[in-house]
Each structure stands twice: as C-alpha cells, then as structure tokens.
C-alpha positions as CSV (number, residue, x, y, z in Angstrom):
1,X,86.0,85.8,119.1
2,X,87.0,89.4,118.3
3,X,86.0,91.6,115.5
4,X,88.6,95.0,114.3
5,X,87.1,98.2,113.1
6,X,86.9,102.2,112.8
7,X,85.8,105.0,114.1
8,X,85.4,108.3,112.1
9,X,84.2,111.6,111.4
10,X,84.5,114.4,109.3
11,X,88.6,113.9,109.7
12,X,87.9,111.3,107.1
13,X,86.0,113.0,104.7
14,X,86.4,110.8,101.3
15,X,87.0,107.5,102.9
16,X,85.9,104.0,100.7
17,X,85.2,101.8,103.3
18,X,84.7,99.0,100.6
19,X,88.5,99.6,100.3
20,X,89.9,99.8,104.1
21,X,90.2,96.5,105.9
22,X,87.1,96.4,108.5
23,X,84.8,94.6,110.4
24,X,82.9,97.5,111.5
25,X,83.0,101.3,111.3
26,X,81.4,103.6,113.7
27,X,80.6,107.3,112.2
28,X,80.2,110.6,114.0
29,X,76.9,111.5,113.5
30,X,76.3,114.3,115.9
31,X,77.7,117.2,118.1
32,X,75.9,118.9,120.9
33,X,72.3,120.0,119.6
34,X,73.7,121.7,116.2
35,X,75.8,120.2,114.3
36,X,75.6,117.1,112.0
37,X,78.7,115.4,110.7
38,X,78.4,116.8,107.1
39,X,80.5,113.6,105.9
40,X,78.0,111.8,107.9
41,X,75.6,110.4,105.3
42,X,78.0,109.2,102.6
43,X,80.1,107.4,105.6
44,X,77.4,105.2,107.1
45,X,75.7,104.5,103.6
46,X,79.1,104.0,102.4
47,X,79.8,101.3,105.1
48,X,76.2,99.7,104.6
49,X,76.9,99.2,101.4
50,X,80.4,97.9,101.8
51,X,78.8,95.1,104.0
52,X,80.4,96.6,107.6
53,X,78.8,96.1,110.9
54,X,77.8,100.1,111.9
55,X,77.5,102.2,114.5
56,X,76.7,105.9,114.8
57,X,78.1,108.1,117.4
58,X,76.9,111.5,119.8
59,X,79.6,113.3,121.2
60,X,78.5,115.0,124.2
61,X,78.7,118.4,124.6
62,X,77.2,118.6,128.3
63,X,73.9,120.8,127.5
64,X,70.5,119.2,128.4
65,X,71.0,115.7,128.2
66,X,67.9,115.1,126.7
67,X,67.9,117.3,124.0
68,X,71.1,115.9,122.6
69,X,69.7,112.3,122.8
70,X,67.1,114.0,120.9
71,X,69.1,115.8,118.5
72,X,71.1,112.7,118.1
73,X,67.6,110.1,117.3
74,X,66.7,112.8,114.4
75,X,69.8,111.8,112.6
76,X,70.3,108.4,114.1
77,X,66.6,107.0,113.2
78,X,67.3,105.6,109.8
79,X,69.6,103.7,110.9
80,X,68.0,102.4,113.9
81,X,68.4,98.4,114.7
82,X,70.8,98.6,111.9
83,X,73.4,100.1,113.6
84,X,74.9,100.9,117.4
85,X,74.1,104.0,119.0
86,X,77.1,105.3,121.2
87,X,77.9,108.4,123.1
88,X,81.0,110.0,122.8
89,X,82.2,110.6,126.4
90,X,85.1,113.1,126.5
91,X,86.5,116.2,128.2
92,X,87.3,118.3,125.6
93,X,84.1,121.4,125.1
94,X,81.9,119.2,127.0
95,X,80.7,121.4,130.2
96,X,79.1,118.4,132.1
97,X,82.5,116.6,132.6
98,X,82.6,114.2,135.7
99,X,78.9,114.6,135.3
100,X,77.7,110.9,135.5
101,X,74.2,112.0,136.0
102,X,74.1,114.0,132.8
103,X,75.4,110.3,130.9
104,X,72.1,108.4,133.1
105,X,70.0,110.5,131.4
106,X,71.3,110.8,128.3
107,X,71.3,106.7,127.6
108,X,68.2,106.4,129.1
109,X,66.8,109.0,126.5
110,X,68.1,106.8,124.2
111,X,66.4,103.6,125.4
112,X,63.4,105.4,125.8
113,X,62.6,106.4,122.2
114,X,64.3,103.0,120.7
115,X,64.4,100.3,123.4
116,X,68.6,99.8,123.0
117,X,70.7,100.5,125.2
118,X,73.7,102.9,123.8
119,X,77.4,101.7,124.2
120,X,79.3,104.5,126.3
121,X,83.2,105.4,124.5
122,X,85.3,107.2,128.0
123,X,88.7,107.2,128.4
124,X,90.0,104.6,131.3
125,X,90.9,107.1,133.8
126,X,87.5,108.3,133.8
127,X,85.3,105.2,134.2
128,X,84.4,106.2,137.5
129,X,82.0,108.6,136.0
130,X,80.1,106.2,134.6
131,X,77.2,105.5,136.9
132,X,77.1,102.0,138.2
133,X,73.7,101.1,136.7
134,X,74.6,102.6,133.3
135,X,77.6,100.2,133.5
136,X,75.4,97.5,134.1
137,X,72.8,98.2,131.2
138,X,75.2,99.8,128.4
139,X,78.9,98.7,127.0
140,X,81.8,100.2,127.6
141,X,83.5,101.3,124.5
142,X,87.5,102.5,126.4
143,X,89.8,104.4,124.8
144,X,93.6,103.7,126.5
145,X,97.1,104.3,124.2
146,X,100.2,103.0,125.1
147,X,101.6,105.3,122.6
148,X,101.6,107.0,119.3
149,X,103.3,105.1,116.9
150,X,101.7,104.4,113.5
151,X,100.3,100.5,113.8
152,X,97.5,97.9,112.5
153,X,95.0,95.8,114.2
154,X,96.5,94.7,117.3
155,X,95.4,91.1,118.2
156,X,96.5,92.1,122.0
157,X,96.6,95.7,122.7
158,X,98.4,97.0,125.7
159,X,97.3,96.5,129.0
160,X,94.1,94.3,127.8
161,X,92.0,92.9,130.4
162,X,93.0,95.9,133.0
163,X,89.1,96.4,132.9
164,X,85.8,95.4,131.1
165,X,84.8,96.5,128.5
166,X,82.3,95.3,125.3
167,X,85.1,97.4,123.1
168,X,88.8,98.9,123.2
169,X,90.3,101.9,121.4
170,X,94.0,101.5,121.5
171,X,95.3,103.9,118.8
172,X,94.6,106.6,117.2
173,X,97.4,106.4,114.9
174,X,95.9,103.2,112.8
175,X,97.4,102.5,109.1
176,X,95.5,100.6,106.9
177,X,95.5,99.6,103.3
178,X,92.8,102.0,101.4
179,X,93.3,105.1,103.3
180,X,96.5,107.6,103.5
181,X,95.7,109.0,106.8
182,X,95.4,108.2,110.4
183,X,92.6,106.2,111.8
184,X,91.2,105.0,115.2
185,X,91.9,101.6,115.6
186,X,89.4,99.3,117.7
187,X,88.7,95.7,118.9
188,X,85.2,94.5,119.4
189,X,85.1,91.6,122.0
190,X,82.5,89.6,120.5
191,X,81.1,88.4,117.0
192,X,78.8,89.7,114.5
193,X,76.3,87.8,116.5
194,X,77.1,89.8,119.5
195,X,77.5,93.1,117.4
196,X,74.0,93.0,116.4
197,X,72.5,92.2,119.5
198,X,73.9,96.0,120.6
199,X,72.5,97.0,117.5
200,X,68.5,95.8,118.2
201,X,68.5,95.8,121.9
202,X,68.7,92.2,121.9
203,X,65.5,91.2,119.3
204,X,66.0,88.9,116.2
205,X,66.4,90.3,113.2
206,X,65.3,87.3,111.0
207,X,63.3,88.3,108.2
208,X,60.4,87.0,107.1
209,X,60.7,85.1,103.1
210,X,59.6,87.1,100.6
211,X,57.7,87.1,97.6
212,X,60.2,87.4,94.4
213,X,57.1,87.5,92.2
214,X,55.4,90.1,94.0
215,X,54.7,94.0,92.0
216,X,57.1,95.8,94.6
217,X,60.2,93.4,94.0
218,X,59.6,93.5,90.2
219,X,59.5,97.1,90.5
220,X,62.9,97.3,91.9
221,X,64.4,95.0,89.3
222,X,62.7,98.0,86.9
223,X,64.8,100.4,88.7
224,X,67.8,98.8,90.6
225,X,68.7,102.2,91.8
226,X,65.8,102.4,94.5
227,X,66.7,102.3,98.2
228,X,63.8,103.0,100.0
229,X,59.9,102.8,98.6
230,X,57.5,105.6,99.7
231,X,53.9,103.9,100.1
232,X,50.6,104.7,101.8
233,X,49.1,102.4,104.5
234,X,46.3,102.4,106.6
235,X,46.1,106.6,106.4
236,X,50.2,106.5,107.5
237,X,53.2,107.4,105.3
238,X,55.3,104.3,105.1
239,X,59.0,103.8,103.9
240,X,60.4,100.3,102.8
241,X,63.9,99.8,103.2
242,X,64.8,97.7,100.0
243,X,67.8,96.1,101.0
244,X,66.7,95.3,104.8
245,X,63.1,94.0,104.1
246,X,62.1,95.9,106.5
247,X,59.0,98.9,106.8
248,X,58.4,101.6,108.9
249,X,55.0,103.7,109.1
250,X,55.3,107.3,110.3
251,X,52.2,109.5,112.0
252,X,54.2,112.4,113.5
253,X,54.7,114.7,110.2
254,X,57.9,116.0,111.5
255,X,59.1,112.4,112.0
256,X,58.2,111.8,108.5
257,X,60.1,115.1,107.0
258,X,63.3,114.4,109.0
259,X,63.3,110.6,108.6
260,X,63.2,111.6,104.4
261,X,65.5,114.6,104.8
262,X,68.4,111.9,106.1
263,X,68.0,109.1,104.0
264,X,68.0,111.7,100.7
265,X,70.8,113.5,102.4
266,X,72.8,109.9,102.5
267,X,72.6,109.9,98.9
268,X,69.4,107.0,99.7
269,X,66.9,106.8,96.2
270,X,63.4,107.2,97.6
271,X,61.0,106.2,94.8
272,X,56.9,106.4,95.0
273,X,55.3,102.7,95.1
274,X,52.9,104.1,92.6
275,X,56.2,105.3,90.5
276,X,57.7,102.2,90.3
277,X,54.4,100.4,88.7
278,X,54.1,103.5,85.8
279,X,51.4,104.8,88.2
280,X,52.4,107.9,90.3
281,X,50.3,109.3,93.1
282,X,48.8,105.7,93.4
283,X,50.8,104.9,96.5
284,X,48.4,102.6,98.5
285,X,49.1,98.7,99.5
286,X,46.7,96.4,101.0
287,X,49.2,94.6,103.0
288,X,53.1,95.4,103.0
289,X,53.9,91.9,103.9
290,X,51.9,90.4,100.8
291,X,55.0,92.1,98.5
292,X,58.1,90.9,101.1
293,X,58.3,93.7,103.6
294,X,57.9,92.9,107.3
295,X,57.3,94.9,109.9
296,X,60.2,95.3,112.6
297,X,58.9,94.7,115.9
C-alpha cells in the first residue's frame, strides 16, 4: 500500500488543494528562527479542509538546533497530532551541513515538547549524516531524481528500493490537474493508517461519541462558520477544535497568544463559548466532555 502527495511552500502561493489530485500535502511552515511561510496558514487549512493527510515542514538553517525546533513548535502546535512534523535537511544556506549532531538535537527537541518523532527529508547522497539512532527513531523522507522531465505520480520511481526509507521525493517537476506550475512529487510507503501513526507518535486517535444535543454543538449549528471555541476551564484558557473533537487547555500565556495568533492567521474562526449561547464573557464549562469534546492524551 502506497499513498502520492505534495510538498510546498510559498512557490505555490494560491494553490486549491481540493482541486490537485492528492493523498497528502506537506507545507513549509518554517525557516531558520525568522521566517514563517506567509502562504503557510491558508495551505495547511486549505489541505485540512480538502480532506488531505498533512504534514508541516522546518527547513534547517544550521543555527542552534534547539531554537529552530522551537521556532518551528510555535507555528507547528495547532496542528499537532494532526499533522507530521519534518525537517528539511539540505545544503543550500544551512551552515551546519554534514552536521548530524545538530539533526540529533534538533528531532529530539521535537520529541521532547510533543512525544513524535519528526520524519527527516535528505537527499540520498547524504544519508550518512543522519545519525544512526535518529535513523532508527525518525523516517526518512529521500529526495533522488532521475531527471527533470515534467511527470505524474510514478507508481515505481527510479531506482526504488536502493535504500529505506518511510517516503521518496522523485521529481520536482510534477504536473498535475488543478495547478499550472511545478510541484514536488512524492510516494508515501504506507497507508493512511500508517500516515497517522507519524502524525501522533503512535497513540489512537479515536474519539470519544459525542453529544449532538449538547449547548456547544447546537451552538455551532447557530454559526457553522466556527472553527475553534474559546472557553474557560478549571482557571485555564481552553480552545475546542470543532471539527477534530478534540480540546486543549493552555497555562503558559505566551502559549496561549501564539497558539491564537496561528489559528486566526490560518483564516481559523475562534468564537467565545459564552458568544455562541447569546452570552459573551460567560465562558466557563463544567466539564468539556459533557458537550462532545475530549481531551487528547
């Protein structure tokens, strides 16, 4: 079982995923400790919506590891067990090339702060700098062209099996239906299944019923736009994510302010529980999961 996708980045400004042929699509989200993709929120909501398996991407610009992992989690943690984080291994302005000690610590950032262990993109000549255990923990995403020329999905791309690997990127001269330019063009060697077990480290991500009569889904049916639901819970800022089921509380402040800033930036509607009753300011719950929202563990 294989699954095709994309990977892309401000390059693709504009793209309708809901219109390009896809299992999966894997956005840029970060550069270094400055720079944010600024196609970066309507890409990943765009491919959430459109139903694609996601991943989010750091490309590596070989400062202190861990403040890029860092830099990388502020725009990444929306999106976390919901999509695969990655880091973009490459040569070009990345001053800690053939570093493999800089890639230990930047993965293990990573699993630190979430508990998932990051897929690794490098080139095939340069798997060697990929430390041994980080091999054995993290996915190999490996990027090898046998040429240029404009094609689709390849069912066998060149020189398959060479090496393992939990992905291949064999062109970067992709052309598919829905999009006029180039794309990267990539097989996933697994199924959804498999692609989501990258995703949450491994843990389940059954949800729990819920209760279609309870206030919090009526008040979505009220306003169909809402994304997210901002609540109060146990003295902790909470956001629901509508779609997922899922809540998250937040006790750092700046976690809170960021973890807003992203979701508003993707274009996300974050509506007050007491708004969505006629009631604003009255944002206190008893118990999340008594309206349908579970808690991911």
């Amino acid at each position: 079982m294989a699954l095709n996708g994309i990977d892309i980045a401000s390059y693709q400004t504009g793209i309708d995923l809901a219109k390009v042929p896809c299992d999966f699509a894997i956005v840029k989200a970060t550069e270094g400790v400055s720079y944010v993709n600024p196609a970066w929120g309507a890409q990943i909501g765009g491919a959430a919506r459109a139903g694609k398996l996601l991943g989010a991407y750091h490309y590596a610009s070989g400062g202190n590891a861990i403040a890029e992992a860092d830099y990388f989690l502020t725009t990444f943690n929306p999106y976390k067990g919901k999509a695969i984080p990655v880091l973009d291994w490459e040569s070009g302005g990345n001053k800690a090339w053939g570093n493999g000690a800089w890639v230990r610590q930047w993965v293990n950032r990573v699993h630190e702060r979430t508990g998932i262990w990051p897929l690794v993109y490098v080139q095939s000549s340069a798997i060697s700098q990929i430390p041994a255990d980080v091999r054995k923990t993290c996915g190999l995403w490996v990027v090898q062209y046998a040429n240029y020329t404009p094609t689709g999905y390849q069912s066998t791309p060149w020189n398959e099996g060479a090496y393992s690997c939990a992905m291949r990127q064999y062109t970067s001269s992709g052309k598919l239906d829905g999009w006029n330019g180039s794309l990267d063009l990539n097989k996933f060697y697994g199924d959804r299944a498999a692609w989501q077990a990258y995703a949450t480290g491994g843990k389940t991500t059954t949800t729990k019923p819920t209760t279609t009569t309870s206030d919090l889904i009526e008040g979505v049916i009220s306003d169909m736009k809402a994304t997210h639901i901002l609540f109060q819970y146990s003295g902790a800022i909470c956001v629901a994510n509508v779609l997922a089921g899922t809540w998250r509380a937040f006790h750092d402040p700046e976690d809170q302010k960021d973890t807003l800033n992203v979701l508003r930036q993707s274009g996300a509607k974050v509506v007050e529980w007491g708004a969505l009753r006629g009631k604003p300011g009255q944002n206190k719950v008893e118990n999340p999961d008594a309206f349908g929202i579970r808690i991911d563990k």
